[in-house]
C-alpha positions in Angstrom: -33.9 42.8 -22.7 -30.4 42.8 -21.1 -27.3 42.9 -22.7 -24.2 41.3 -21.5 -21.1 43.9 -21.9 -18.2 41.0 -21.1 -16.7 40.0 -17.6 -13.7 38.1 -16.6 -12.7 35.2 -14.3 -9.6 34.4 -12.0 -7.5 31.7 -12.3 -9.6 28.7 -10.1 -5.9 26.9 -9.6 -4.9 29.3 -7.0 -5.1 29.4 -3.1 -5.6 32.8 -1.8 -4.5 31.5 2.0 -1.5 30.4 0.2 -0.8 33.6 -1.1 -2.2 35.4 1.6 -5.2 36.7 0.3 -8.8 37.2 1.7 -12.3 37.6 0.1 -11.8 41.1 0.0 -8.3 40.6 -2.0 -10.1 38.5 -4.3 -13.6 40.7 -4.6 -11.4 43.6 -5.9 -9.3 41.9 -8.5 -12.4 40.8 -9.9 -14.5 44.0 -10.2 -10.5 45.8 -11.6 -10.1 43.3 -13.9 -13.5 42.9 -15.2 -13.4 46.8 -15.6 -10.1 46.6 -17.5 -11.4 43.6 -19.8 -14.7 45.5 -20.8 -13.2 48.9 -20.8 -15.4 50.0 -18.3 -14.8 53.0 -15.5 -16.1 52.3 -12.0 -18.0 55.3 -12.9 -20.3 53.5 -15.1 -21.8 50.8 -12.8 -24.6 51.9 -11.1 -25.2 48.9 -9.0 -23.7 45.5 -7.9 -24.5 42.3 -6.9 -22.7 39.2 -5.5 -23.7 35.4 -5.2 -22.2 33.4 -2.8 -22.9 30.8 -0.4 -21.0 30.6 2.7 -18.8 33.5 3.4 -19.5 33.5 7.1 -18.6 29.6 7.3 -15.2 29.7 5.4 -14.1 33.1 6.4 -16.0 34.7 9.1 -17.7 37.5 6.3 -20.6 38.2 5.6 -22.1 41.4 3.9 -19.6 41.1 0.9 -21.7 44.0 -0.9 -19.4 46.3 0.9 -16.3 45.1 -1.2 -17.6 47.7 -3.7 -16.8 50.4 -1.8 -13.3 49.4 -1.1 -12.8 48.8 -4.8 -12.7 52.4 -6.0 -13.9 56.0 -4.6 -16.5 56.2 -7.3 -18.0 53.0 -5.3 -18.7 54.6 -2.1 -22.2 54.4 -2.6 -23.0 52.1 -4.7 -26.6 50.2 -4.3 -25.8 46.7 -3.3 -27.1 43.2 -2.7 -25.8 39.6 -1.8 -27.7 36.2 -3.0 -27.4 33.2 -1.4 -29.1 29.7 -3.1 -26.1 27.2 -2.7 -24.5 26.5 -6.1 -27.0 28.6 -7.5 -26.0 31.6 -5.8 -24.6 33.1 -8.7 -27.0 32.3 -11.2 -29.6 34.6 -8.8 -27.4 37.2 -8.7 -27.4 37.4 -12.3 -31.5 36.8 -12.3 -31.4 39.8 -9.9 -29.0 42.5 -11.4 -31.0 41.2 -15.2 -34.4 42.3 -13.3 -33.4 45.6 -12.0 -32.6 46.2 -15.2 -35.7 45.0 -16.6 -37.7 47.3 -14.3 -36.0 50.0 -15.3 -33.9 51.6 -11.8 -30.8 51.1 -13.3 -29.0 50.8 -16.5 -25.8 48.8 -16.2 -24.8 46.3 -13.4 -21.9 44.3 -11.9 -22.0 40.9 -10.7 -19.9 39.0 -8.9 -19.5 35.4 -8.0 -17.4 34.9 -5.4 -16.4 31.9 -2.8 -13.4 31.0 -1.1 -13.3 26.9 0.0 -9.3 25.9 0.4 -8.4 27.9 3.4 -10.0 25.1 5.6 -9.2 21.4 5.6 -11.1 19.0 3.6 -13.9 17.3 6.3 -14.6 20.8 7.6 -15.2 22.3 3.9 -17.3 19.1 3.6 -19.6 20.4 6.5 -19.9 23.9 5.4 -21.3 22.9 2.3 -23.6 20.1 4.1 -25.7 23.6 5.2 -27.5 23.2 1.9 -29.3 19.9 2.9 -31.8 20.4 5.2 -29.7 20.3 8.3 -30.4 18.0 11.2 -32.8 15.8 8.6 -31.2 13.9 6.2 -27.6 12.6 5.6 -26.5 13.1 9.2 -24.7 9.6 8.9 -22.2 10.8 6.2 -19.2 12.0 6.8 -19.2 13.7 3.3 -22.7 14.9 2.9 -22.7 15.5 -0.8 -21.3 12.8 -2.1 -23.5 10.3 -0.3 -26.4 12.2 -1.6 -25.4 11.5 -5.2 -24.5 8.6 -4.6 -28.6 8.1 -3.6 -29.2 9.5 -6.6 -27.2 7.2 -8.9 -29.0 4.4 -7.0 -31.9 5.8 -7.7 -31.3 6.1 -11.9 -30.0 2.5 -11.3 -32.8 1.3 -10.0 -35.4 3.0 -12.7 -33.4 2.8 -15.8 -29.9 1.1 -15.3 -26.5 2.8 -14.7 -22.9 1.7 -16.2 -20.5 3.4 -14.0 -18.4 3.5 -17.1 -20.3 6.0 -18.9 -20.2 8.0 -15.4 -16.0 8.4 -15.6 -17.2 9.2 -19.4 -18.1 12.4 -18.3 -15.5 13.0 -15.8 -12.8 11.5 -18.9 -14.1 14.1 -20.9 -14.8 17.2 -19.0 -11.1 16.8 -17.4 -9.6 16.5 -21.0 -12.1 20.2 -21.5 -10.1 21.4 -18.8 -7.1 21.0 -20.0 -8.0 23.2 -23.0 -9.0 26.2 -20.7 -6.5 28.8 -19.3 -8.0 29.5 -15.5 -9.6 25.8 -15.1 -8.0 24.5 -11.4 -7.0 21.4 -13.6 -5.5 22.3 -16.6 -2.4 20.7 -15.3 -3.3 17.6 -13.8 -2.5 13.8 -15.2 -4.0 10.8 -14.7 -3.2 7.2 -15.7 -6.1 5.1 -17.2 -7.2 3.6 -14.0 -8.5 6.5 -12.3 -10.9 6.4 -14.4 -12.1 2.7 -13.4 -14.1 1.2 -10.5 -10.2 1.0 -9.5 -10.4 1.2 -5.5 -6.5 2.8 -5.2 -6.4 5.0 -8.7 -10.5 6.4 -8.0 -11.1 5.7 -4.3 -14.8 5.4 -2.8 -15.9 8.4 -1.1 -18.9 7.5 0.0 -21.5 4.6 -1.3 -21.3 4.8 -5.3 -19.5 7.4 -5.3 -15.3 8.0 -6.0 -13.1 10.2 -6.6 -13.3 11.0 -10.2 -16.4 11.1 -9.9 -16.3 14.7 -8.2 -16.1 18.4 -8.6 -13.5 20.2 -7.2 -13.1 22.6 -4.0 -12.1 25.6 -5.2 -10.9 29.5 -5.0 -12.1 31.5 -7.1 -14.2 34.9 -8.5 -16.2 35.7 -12.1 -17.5 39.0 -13.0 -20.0 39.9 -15.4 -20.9 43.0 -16.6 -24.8 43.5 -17.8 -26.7 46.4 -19.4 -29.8 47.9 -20.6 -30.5 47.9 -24.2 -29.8 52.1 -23.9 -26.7 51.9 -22.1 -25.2 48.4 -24.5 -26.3 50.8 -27.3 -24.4 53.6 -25.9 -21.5 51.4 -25.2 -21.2 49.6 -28.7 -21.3 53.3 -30.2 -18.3 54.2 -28.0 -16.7 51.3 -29.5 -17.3 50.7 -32.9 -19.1 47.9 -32.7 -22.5 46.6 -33.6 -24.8 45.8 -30.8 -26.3 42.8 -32.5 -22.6 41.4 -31.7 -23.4 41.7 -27.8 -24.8 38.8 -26.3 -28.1 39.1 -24.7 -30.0 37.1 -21.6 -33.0 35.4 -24.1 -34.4 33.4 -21.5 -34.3 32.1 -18.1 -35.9 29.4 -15.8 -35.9 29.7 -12.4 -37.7 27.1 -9.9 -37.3 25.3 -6.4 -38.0 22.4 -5.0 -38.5 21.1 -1.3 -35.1 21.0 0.4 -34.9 16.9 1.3 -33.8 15.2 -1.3 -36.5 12.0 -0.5 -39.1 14.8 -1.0 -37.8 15.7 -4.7 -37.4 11.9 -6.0 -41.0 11.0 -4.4 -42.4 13.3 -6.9 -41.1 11.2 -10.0 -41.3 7.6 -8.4 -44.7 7.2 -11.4 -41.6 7.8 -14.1 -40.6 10.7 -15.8 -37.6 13.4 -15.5 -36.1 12.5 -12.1 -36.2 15.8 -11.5 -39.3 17.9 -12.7 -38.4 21.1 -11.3 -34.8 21.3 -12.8 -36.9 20.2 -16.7 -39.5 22.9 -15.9 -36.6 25.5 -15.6 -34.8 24.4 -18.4 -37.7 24.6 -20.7 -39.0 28.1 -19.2 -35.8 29.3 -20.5 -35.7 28.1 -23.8 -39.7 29.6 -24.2 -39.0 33.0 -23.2 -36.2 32.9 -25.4 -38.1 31.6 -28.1 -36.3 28.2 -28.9 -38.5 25.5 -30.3 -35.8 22.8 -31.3 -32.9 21.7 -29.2 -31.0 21.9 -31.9 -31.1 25.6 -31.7 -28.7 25.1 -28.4 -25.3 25.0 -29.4 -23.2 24.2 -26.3 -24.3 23.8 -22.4 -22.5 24.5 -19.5 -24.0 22.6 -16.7 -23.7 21.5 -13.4 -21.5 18.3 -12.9 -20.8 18.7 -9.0 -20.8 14.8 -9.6 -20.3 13.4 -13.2 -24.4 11.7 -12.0 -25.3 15.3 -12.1 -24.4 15.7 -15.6 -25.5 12.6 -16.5 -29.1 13.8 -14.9 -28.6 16.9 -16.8 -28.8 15.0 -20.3 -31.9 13.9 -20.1 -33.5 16.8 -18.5 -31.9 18.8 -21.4 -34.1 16.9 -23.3 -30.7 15.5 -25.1 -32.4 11.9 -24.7 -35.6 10.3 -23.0 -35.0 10.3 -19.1 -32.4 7.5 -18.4 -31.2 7.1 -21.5 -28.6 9.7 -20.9 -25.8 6.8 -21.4 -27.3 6.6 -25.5 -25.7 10.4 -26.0 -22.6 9.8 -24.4 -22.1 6.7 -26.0 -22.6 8.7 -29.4 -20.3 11.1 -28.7 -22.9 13.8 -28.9 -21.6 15.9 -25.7 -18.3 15.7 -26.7 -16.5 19.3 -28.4 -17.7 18.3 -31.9 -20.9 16.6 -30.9 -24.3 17.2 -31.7 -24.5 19.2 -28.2 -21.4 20.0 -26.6 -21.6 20.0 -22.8 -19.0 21.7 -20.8 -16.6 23.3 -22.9 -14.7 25.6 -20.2 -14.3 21.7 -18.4 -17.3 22.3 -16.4 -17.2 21.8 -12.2 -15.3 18.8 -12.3 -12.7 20.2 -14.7 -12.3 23.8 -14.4 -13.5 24.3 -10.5 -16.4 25.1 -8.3 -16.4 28.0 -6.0 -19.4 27.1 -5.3 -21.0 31.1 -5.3 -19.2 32.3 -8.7 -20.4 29.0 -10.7 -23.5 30.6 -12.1 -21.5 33.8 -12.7 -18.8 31.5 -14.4 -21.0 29.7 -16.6 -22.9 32.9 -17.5 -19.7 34.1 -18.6 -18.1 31.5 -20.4 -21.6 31.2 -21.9 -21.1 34.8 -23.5 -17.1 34.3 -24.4 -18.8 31.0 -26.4 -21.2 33.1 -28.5 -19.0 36.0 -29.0 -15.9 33.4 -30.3 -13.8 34.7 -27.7 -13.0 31.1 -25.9 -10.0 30.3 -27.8 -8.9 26.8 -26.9 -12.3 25.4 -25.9 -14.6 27.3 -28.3 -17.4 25.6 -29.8 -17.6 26.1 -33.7 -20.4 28.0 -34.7 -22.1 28.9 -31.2 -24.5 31.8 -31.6 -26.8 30.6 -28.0 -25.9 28.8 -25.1 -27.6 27.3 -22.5 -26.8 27.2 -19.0 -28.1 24.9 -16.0 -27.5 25.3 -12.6 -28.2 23.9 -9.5 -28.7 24.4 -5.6 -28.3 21.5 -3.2 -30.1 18.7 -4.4 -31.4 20.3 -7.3 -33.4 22.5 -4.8 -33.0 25.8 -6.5 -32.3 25.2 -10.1 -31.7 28.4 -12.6 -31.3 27.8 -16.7 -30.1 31.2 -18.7 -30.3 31.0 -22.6 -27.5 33.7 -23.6 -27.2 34.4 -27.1 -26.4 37.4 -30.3 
């Protein structure tokens, strides 16, 4: 059992080049702030780890571990690891810190998320993140690699079920208005007039094949920390504090599974019908049977992965929300919607709040325990006692689900 003690998250607006910043300024607001936030001493952590994707593409560093030590004096030392599985980089992290602790070698951990993606212009950014497609294989006609991959797979859920691309900018409507209600999300500020939510080719531009503007997540700055204990050392702190440990949220479940890396190979496997995606179903129901959840309607908010609003409308279905392709029948209902019968990316999600791409697992692991600790203020979800996450890798070729939960 792991507990999680709290974290924080930076504001995903900024642009460290901007304000002259490097990973290593970021890295150590994160850990000094998260410290501050749980009331934790350097002291206390006894090891860290850090997801994230492509440090030596955007900024020439690699072996981020060593931030640590640069943090505090009481770091200098520290046991330390870096993960790397795309947009599921920090969702490993988190898997990894939560198993050390498992196994017993250490009692309380740091994790941070971490990925810097504005200090380079756009087409460059565009092939930096095209290294988590099988390079030299697939997509090498694109000039933006990720969105003409998505837009194969909203083809392909046209072809097998039907798509309306209006119930697409449904989920980018929605989890931009979700932004607006968080504090740190990168578009909190941003305005839009009803067009750019249309097949409107000036207000929501085609980016490549089906897919526009609106219809993406953001490139973003930005760091989340969490903080994640044994059931010993969350006793110890709670006891400190005054408060019960059956308040702090624990890791229930998780799902963890990968596919092949093409994304041809992935959909070949579900051309007979099903889940378009059997890998990212199996880790979304490994998670909710290690943490014991029999009924969906035990879930009380998700925060998912909407690099592209037809990644969220994938996610539906494989969260078992509806049959596969009927994703359309929920949002149509209003059931994702704050209120709903499942409310799906509270914080605003990737195309609302940001996607640093290696503190997105960390970020959603996060929000995920401000949720069931009613700590989310503007975007909280009445009632939420468990959360699910879902996040994914490439084309859904690493795919980690937590269920976090009192």
């Amino acid at each position: 059992m792991v507990y999680i003690l709290g974290g924080w998250q930076s504001d995903f607006s900024a642009n460290w080049s901007r304000q002259g910043w490097g990973l290593a300024d970021a890295f150590g607001e994160a850990v000094a702030q998260g410290l501050a936030a749980t009331d934790l001493a350097p002291s206390d952590i006894e090891t860290g780890h850090v997801g994230n994707f492509a440090g030596e593409l955007f900024a020439g560093q690699g072996l981020l571990g060593g931030f640590f030590g640069l943090v505090h004096p009481d770091l200098d030392g520290l046991p330390t690891m870096r993960h790397e599985a795309a947009c599921a980089s920090g969702s490993c992290a988190v898997l990894a810190a939560a198993a050390e602790i498992e196994a017993g070698r250490y009692g309380l951990s740091c994790v941070v998320g971490i990925e810097q993606m504005r200090n380079v212009p756009g087409q460059q950014a565009a092939e930096h993140l095209g290294a988590a497609a099988w390079t030299g294989h697939e997509f090498q006609d694109a000039r933006f690699l990720w969105p003409a991959a998505f837009s194969d797979l909203a083809e392909v859920y046209d072809q097998r079920f039907g798509l309306r691309y209006e119930h697409l900018m449904a989920i980018a409507e929605q989890n931009f208005a979700n932004g607006r209600r968080n504090p740190n999300a990168q578009t909190r500020d941003w305005r839009f007039s009803p067009e750019a939510f249309t097949a409107d080719d000036v207000a929501n531009p085609v980016v490549e094949g089906r897919t526009r503007k609106q219809d993406c997540g953001q490139v973003t700055d930005g760091t989340a920390v969490l903080f994640l204990a044994s059931p010993e050392r969350a006793r110890s702190y709670a006891d400190v504090r005054g408060i019960p440990l059956e308040s702090l949220p624990r890791i229930k479940g998780w799902g963890h599974r990968s596919a092949p890396i093409p994304l041809d190979r992935k959909l070949a496997t579900s051309r007979e019908g099903g889940h378009v995606f059997p890998q990212v179903r199996r880790a979304v129901e490994d998670a909710r049977a290690r943490a014991g959840i029999a009924h969906l309607s035990d879930i009380h908010a998700v925060e998912t992965h909407d690099c592209f609003a037809i990644t969220e409308y994938m996610a539906i279905d494989h969260l078992g929300l509806t049959a596969p392709g009927e994703a359309w029948k929920a949002i149509e209902a209003g059931d994702t919607a704050m209120g709903g019968r499942l409310p799906i990316n509270p914080s605003g999600g990737l195309i609302g709040a940001g996607h640093p791409v290696g503190a997105t697992g960390v970020r959603m692991a996060l929000d995920a325990f401000k949720q069931t600790t009613g700590t989310a203020n503007d975007y909280q979800v009445d009632g939420a006692r468990t959360v699910q996450t879902l996040n994914i890798g490439g084309s859904t070729t690493t795919t980690v689900s937590l269920v976090i939960g009192t």
